[in-house]
N, C-alpha and C positions, 0 to 999 in steps of 0.2 A: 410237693417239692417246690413252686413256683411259690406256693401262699408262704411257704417257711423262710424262702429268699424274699421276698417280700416283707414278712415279719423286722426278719433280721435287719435289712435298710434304712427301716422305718427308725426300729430304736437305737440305731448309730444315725440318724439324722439329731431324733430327739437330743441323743447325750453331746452332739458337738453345740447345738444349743444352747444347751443347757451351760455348758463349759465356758462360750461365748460370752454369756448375760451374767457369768461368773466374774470378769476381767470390768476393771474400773473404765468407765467409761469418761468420755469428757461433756463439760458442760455444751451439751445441743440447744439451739435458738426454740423456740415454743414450736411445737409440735402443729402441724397444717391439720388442719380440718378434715376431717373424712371424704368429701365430697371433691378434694382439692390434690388428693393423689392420684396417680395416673392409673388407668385401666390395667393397662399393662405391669405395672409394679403388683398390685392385685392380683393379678393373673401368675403371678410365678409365684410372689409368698402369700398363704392365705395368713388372713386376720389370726393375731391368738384366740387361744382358745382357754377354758379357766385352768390353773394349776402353770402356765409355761409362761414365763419370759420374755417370746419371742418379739422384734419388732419392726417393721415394715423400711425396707430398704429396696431404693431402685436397682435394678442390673441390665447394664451394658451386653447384655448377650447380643449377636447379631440374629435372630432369628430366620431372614431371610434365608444364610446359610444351611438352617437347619431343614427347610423346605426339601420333597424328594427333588431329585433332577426333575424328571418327568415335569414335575408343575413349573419348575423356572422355564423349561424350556417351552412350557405352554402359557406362560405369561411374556417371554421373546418373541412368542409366535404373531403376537398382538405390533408387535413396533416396526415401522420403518425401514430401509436399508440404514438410513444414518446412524437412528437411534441404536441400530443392535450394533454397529458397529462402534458406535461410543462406548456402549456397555459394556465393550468386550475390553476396555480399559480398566475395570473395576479393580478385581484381583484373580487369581490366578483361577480361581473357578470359573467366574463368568467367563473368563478369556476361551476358558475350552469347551464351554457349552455355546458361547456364543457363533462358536466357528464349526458347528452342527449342521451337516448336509442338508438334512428336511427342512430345518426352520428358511436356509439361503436356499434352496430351491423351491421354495413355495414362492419366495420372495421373484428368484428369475424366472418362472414360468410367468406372473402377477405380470411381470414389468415386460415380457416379451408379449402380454396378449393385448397388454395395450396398445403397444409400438404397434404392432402386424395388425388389431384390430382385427384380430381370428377368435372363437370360441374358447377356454384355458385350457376345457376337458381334452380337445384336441391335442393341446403340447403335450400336456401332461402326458399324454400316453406315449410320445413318441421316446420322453426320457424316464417313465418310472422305472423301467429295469435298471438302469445306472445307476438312479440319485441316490442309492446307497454304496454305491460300489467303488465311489471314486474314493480318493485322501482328503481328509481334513478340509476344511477349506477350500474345496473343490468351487462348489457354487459361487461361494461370497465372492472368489477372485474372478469367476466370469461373469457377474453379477457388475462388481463393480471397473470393471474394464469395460464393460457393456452401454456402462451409465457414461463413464470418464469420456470415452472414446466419441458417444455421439454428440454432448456437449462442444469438445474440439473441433468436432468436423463441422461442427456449423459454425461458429464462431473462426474459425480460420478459413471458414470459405467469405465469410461476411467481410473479413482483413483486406483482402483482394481487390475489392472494388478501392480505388487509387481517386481521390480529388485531383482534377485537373490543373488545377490552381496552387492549391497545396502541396503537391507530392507526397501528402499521407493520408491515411485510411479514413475513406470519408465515414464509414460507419460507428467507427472509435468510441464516440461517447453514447453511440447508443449499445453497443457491443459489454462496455465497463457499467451500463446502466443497469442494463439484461442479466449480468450474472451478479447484479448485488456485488461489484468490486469496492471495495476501500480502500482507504490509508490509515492507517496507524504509525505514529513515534512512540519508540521507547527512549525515552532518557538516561544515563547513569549519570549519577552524581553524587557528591559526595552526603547525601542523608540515603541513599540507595538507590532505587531504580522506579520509576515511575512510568506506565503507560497512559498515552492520550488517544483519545478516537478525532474522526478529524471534527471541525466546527462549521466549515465554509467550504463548497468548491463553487469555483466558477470556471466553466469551457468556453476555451475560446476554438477558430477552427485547428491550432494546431497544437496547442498545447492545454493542460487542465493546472490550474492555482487553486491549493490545498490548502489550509488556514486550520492552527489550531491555538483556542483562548480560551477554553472553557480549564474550570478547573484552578489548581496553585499549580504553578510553575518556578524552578528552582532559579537563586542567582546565576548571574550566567558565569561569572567568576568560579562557580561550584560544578561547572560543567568541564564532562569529561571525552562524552561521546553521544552520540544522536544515531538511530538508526531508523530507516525509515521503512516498514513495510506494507503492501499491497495483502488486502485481506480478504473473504467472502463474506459478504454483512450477509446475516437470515434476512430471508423474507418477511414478509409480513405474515405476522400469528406463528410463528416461527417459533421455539425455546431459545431462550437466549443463555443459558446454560450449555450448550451446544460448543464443542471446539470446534473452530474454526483454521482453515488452512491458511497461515500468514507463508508470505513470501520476501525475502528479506531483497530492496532494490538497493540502498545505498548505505553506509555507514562510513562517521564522520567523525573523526577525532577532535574532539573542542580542546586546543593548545592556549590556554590563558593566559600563558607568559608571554606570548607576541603580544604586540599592539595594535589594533584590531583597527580596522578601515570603516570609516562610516561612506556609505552612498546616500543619504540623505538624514532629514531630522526636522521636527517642530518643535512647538515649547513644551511638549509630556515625552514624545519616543525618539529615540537614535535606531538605523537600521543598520544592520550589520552583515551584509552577504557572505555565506562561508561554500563550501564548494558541493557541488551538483546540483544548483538550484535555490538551495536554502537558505533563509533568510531570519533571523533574528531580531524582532522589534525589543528594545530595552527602554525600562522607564529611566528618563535622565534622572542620575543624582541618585541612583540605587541600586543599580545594576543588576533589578531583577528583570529575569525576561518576560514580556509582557503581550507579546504572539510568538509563533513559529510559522515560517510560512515553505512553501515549497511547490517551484513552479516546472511541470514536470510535462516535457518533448511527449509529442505522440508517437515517436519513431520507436518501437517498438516496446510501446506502453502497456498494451494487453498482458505479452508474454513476461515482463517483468514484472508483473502486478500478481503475475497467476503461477508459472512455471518455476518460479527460484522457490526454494527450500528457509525455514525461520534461519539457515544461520548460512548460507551460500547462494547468492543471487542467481538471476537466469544467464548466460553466458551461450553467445552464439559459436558454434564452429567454423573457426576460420581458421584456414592455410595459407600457408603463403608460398609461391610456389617462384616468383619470377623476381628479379634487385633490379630492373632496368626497365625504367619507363621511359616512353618517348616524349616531351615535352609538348611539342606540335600535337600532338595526337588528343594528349590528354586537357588541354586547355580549349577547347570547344563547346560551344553549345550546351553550358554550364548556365544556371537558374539559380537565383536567389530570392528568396522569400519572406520577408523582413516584416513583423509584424508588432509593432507595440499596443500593448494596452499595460494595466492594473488590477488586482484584485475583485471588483465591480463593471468593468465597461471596456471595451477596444476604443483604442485611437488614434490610431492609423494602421494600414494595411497594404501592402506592395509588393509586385510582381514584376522582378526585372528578370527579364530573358530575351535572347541568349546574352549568357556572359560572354567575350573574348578575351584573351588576353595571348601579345604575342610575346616571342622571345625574348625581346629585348626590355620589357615587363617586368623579368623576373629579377629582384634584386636581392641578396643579401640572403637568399635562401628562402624566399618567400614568392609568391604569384599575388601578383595584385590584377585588383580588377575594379573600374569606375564608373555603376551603371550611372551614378548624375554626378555631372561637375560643376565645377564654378562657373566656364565660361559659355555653358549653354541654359540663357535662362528659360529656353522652354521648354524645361525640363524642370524647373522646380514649380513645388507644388505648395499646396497649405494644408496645413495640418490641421483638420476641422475640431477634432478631439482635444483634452482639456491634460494636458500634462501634470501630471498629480499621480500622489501615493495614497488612496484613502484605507486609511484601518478600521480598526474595529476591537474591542474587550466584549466584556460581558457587561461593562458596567462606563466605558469611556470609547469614544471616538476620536478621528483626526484626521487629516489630509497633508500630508509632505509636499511640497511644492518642487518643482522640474527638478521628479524624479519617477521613474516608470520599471516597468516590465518587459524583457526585450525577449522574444521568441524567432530567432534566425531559422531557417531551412535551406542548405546549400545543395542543390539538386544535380548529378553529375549530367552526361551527356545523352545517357539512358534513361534519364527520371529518378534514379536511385538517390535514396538517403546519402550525401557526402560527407556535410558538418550538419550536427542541429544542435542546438545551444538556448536553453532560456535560464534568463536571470535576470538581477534587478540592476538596474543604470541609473546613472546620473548625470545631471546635464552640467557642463564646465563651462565658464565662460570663457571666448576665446577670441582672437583678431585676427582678421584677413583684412589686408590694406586696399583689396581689389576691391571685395563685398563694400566695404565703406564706401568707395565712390558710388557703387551701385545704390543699395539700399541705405544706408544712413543710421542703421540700425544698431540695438545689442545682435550681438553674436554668442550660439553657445556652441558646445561639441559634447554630443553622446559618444566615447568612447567603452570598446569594451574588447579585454586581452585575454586570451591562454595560452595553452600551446600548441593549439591547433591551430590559428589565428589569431586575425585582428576586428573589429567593427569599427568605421569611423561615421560619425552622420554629422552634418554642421548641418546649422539653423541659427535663424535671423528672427527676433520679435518685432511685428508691425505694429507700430503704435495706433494708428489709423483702423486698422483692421481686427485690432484685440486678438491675434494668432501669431501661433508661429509658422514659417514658413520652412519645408526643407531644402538645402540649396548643395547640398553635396553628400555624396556616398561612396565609399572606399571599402573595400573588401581584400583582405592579404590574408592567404593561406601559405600555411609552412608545407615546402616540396615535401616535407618526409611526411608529411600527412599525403599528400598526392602520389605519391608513389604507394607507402603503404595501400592505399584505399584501388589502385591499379590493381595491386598483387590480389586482392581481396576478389575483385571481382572477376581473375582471370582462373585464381580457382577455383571458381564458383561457375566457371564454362562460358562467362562472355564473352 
């Protein structure tokens, strides 16, 4: 019966051949070499034979598929938590062999006998009566909550240790070093969408500047929108085939029908600050962008980098529970933390505490506060650092002249995060009729606005001295940020 069904298959292969090599064919390029077809093409049609027609054509079959279960799952057996977890992305079969009780529990006993640094045979016996007994997916999810979770716990205990100085987390850049964190931009624009890896970072103690130039980057007139995400880079020897978890921090609408502000310029780049940090270097006279830069607060840097999702950032819970602050109360023993540098180097660094400011202070709906003024000169200082913007391409350089990277930290009366602000400035020339009799000098004014505040800093250039000097600092916060920022931490139990 079997040899007859056999038979019969045989000569309905034969005759659809035959029928085939019947139909006019079209003219084919000269026929490959025997030695020059694939094994596998070999392996499903054999060679003719004398009297047939037949003639060698590759097939698309997925073979893997046709593998028993049993053996995929003892080739899963072989890979990583990550890798079987990527696998299980294939298609609908790997998905449900991948999420196979024995293969993830072989995997959680592996990973708990290292953690405990006990025997395996030991675990294993405490859970073989289960590991079959539980639902799907049973393992893999306490597997990888096992993993997620102790990651966290060390890293959010490391967050804790607080700089004295700074008011944020002195561990920061070594915490973002340790799990291989990055940055990536996507672009839209109008030839599509484009992602960058970054090119450059440089840490300063309170903030990290992200630089990206490698690669073509689109006109900037053809921009639409910028998003910028925090990512897990592999390790080293790592697969770089490997998805990665991006975290979406900020995204930025590029409106090209306004008229765009420049904070500085040489004879090749204009810069163009747009909003959370970002910064657009453009070649004059062509309007293509020619860096991206992005100067990004340590004030809860980790968890934006890590916790937010590819298309919804990380977002802290906050309530608000109280509309009525006391003024008196809240204007105390306030700290600000004012640090300039650039891309490459710091250039100045300062620590005014406590702030005050009284009642009569508060003007127009804002709280001001002046740790250095004009008329106390023992209070201004010199600015040893070299006020400059220096770039960088893959293929050109440059340095912008007084204009910087400003990184603010407004610290409340507890030490907490109040304002934190980095972004790039530029210095204004400006007159003081007092300063004049003083110094004799140019004057400039870094200013820098939102809606949270103000920055004002005045400086004086010593001809004698080849520096600048700083001879004044103003600080205005809007009450509705001080209030707001009350309610915040009264629901939070202060």
């Amino acid at each position: 019966m079997a040899t007859g069904r056999g038979e019969f298959l045989r000569s309905l292969r034969q005759g659809v051949e035959m029928a085939q090599s019947r139909k006019p064919r079209p003219v084919k390029p000269k026929r490959p070499r025997a030695e020059s077809v694939k094994p596998t093409c070999l392996a499903t049609h054999p060679p003719p034979t004398a009297g047939t027609s037949t003639f060698l054509s590759c097939s698309h079959e997925n073979y893997i598929e046709r593998l028993p279960p049993e053996v995929i799952l003892k080739i899963f057996s072989y890979l990583d938590a990550a890798s079987l977890f990527s696998v299980g992305f294939v298609n609908r079969q790997f998905h449900e062999l991948a999420d196979d009780n024995a293969v993830w529990y072989e995997l959680y006993t592996r990973e708990i006998s290292r953690k405990q640094r006990r025997p395996r045979l030991v675990i294993m016996t405490d859970f073989l009566t289960t590991a079959q007994e539980t639902s799907s997916g049973f393992w893999k999810m306490l597997l990888l909550r096992e993993m997620g979770c102790l990651k966290d716990t060390i890293w959010k205990k490391e967050l804790k240790n607080i700089s004295p100085y700074t008011g944020m987390p002195a561990q920061t850049e070594h915490i973002l070093r340790s799990l291989h964190v990055g940055w990536e931009i996507t672009l839209t624009h109008k030839g599509g969408i484009s992602l960058f890896e970054q090119s450059q970072v440089f840490f300063t103690d309170s903030s990290v500047t992200v630089c990206w130039y490698d690669g073509v980057l689109p006109r900037s007139k053809h921009l639409s929108s910028i998003q910028l995400h925090g990512v897990v880079r592999h390790a080293g020897g790592a697969p770089q085939d490997k998805p990665r978890w991006r975290s979406l921090m900020s995204k930025i609408e590029v409106h090209t029908d306004e008229s765009w502000k420049f904070c500085g310029s040489d004879h090749l780049v204009k810069l163009v600050p747009l909003d959370e940090g970002i910064t657009l270097g453009i070649w004059r006279g062509t309007w293509i962008v020619a860096f991206i830069m992005a100067t990004l607060h340590f004030h809860k840097l980790v968890e934006r980098s890590l916790l937010g999702s590819v298309s919804c950032p990380y977002m802290p819970m906050e309530i608000s529970l109280y509309d009525d602050v006391d003024p008196d109360y809240a204007l105390q023993d306030y700290t600000a933390v004012i640090l300039l540098h650039n891309p490459v180097r710091r250039i100045m660094h300062q620590r005014y505490s406590p702030l005050v400011c009284r009642r009569d202070n508060i003007r127009n709906g804002f709280v001001q506060f002046r740790p250095v003024s004009f008329s106390n000169i023992s209070e201004h200082i010199p600015v040893l650092g070299k006020l400059s913007f220096p770039w960088k391409t893959e293929r050109l350089h440059g340095d912008i002249k007084k204009c910087c990277l400003m990184t603010l930290t407004v610290l409340d009366q507890d030490q907490r995060p109040f304002w934190c602000v980095s972004s790039p400035v530029s210095f204004l020339r400006s007159r003081c009729p007092m300063m004049e009799e003083i110094y004799g000098s140019e004057q400039f004014l870094l200013w820098y606005q939102d809606a949270k505040g103000e920055v004002k800093m005045n400086f004086v250039w010593m001809r004698e001295f080849q520096q600048y000097f700083l001879i004044g600092v103003q600080i205005r916060i809007s009450m509705d940020k001080l209030k707001r920022h009350f309610r915040e931490r009264e629901s939070e139990g202060y």
